[in-house]
N, C-alpha and C positions, 0 to 999 in steps of 0.2 A: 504494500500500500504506500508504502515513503517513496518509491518511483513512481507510482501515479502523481502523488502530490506533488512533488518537483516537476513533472512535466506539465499539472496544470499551472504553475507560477512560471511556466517560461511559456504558455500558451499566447500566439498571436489571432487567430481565428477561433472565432467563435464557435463552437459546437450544437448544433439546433435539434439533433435526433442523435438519442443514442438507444441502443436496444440489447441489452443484455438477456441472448435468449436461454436460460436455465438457472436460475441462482440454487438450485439445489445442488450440483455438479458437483459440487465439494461437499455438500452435508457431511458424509460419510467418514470423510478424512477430518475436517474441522470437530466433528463430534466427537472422535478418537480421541485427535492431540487435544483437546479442553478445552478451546481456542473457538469457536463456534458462535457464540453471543460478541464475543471480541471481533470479531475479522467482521461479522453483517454491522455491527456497532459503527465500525472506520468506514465500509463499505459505503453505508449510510448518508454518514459526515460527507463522505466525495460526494455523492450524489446531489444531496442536497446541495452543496458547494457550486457545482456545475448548473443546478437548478438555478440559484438564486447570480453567480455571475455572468452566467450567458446566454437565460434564458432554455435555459437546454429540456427540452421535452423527452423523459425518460419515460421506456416502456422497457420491464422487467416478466421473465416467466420462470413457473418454477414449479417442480411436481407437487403435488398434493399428498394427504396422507394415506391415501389410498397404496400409493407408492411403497412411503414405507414400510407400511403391513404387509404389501406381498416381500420384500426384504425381509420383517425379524418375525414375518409368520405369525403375527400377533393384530388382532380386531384392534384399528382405531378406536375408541370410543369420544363421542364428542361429549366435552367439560359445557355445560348449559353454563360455570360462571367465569368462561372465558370469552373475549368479545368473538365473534361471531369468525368475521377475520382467521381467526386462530386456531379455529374448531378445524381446521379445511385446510391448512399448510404448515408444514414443518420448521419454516422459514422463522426463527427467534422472533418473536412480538415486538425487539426493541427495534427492528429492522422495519417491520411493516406497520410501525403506528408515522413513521416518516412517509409512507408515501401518502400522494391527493386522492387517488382514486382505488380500490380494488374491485377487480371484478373477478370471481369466481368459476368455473365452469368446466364443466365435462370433457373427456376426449372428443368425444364425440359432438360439443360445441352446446351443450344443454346447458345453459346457466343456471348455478345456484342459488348467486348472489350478490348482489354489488352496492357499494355506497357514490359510484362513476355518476357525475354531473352529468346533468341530461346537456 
């Protein structure tokens, strides 16, 4: 993350789309080393950072829990007193109360959920 940071302080053009397609991609590895809440944490701060200096319109994807349960073989169960958000991805809660919008949704393109501005 300290290379991203340096390259965005020597950024001359502005960034208007970026699309990070999987942030689960490491769950796996980040959940091992303990480092997991940490890394979406910094992860975050860029984003946001990139958000608010150059107007940059980020679009992130990432498996659902569904995912992990065929992984550790184990039924999700959704927590009723976690925000909604949370019940549905893997992705640390401290990571996705930064972004504007989520939308939720099936492989197959069924939506479950979204707080996404009309």
């Amino acid at each position: 993350m300290d290379m991203l940071e340096y390259k965005l302080d020597r950024m001359d053009l502005p960034l208007k789309l970026l699309v990070i397609d999987d942030l689960s991609v490491f769950h796996w590895d980040l959940l091992v080393d303990g480092t997991l809440e940490e890394e979406y944490t910094a992860l975050a701060k860029i984003l946001q950072r990139l958000r608010h200096q150059f107007g940059t319109a980020i679009v992130t994807t990432s498996l659902g829990v569904e995912f992990e349960s065929g992984m550790t073989l184990q039924h999700h169960r959704h927590h009723q007193n976690k925000p909604v958000y949370c019940q549905w991805s893997c992705i640390p809660p401290v990571f996705l109360q930064q972004t504007h919008d989520i939308v939720l949704a099936t492989d197959a393109g069924h939506l479950l959920w979204s707080n996404a501005s009309s």
